[in-house]
C-alpha positions as CSV (number, residue, x, y, z in Angstrom):
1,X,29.9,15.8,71.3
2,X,31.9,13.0,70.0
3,X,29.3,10.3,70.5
4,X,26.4,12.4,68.7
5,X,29.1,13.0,65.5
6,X,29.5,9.5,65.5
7,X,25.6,8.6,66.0
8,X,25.6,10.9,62.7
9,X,28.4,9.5,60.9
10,X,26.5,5.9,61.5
11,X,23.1,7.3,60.0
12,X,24.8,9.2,57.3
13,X,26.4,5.3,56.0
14,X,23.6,3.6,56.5
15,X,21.4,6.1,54.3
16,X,23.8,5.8,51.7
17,X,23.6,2.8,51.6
18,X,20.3,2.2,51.5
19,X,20.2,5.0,48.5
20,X,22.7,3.2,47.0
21,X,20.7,0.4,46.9
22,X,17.2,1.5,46.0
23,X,18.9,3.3,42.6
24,X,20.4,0.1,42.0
25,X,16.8,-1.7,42.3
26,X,15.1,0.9,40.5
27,X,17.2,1.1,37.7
28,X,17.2,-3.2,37.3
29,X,13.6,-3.8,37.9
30,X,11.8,-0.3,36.8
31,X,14.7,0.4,34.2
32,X,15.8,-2.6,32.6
33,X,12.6,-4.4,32.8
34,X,10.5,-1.5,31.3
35,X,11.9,1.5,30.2
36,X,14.6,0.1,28.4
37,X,12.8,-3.6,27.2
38,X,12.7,-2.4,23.4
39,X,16.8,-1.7,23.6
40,X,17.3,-4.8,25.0
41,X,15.0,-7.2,23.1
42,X,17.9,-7.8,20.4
43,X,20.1,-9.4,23.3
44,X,19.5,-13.4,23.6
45,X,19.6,-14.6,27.2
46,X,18.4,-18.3,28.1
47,X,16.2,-18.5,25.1
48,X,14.5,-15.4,25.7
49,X,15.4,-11.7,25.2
50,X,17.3,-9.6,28.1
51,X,14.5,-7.4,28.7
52,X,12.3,-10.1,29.4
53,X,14.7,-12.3,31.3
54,X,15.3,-8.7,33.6
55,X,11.5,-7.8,34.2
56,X,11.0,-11.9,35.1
57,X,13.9,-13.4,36.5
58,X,16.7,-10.4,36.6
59,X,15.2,-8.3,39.2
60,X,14.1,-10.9,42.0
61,X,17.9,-12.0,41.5
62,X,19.4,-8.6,41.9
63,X,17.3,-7.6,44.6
64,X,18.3,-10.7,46.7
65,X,21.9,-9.8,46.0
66,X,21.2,-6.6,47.6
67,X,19.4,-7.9,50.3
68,X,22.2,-9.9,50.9
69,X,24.8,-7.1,50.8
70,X,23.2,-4.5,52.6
71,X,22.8,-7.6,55.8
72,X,26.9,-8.0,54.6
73,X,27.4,-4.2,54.7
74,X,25.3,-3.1,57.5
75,X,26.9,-5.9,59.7
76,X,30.2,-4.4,59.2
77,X,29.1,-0.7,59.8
78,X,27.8,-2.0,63.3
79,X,31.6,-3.3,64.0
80,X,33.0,-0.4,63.1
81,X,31.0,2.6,64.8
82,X,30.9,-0.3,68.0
83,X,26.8,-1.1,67.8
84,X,27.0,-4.9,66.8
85,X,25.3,-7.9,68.3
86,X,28.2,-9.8,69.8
């Protein structure tokens, strides 16, 4: 019983995460670089406008930072319920 709980408990974290982390994708690329472009076009950012630098350059950053957080998070998850690669 205990090992199916904890099986659970493993899945439940690791959805959340990845939830977690296709909101925060969405939002930057879909939200920033779209939706909201007009609010952001008054914001200077490397000669450009925010809205522009996010739909061009902001996204592909942010998703690599998540990328490289979820490999960060998901490592530690494995530690913890005992499902590493030692």
């Amino acid at each position: 019983m205990s090992d199916n709980s904890s099986n659970n408990a493993y899945w439940a974290a690791n959805m959340r995460i990845i939830l977690i982390s296709l909101a925060i994708w969405a939002l930057v690329s879909f939200g920033f670089g779209i939706l909201l472009r007009p609010m952001l076009s008054g914001i200077p950012v490397g000669g450009t406008d925010l809205g522009f630098w996010f739909a061009q350059q902001g996204s592909i950053l942010v998703f690599l930072a998540i990328i490289f957080f979820y490999a960060w998070r998901m490592n530690r998850l494995d530690r913890e319920h005992g499902v590493d690669e030692e």
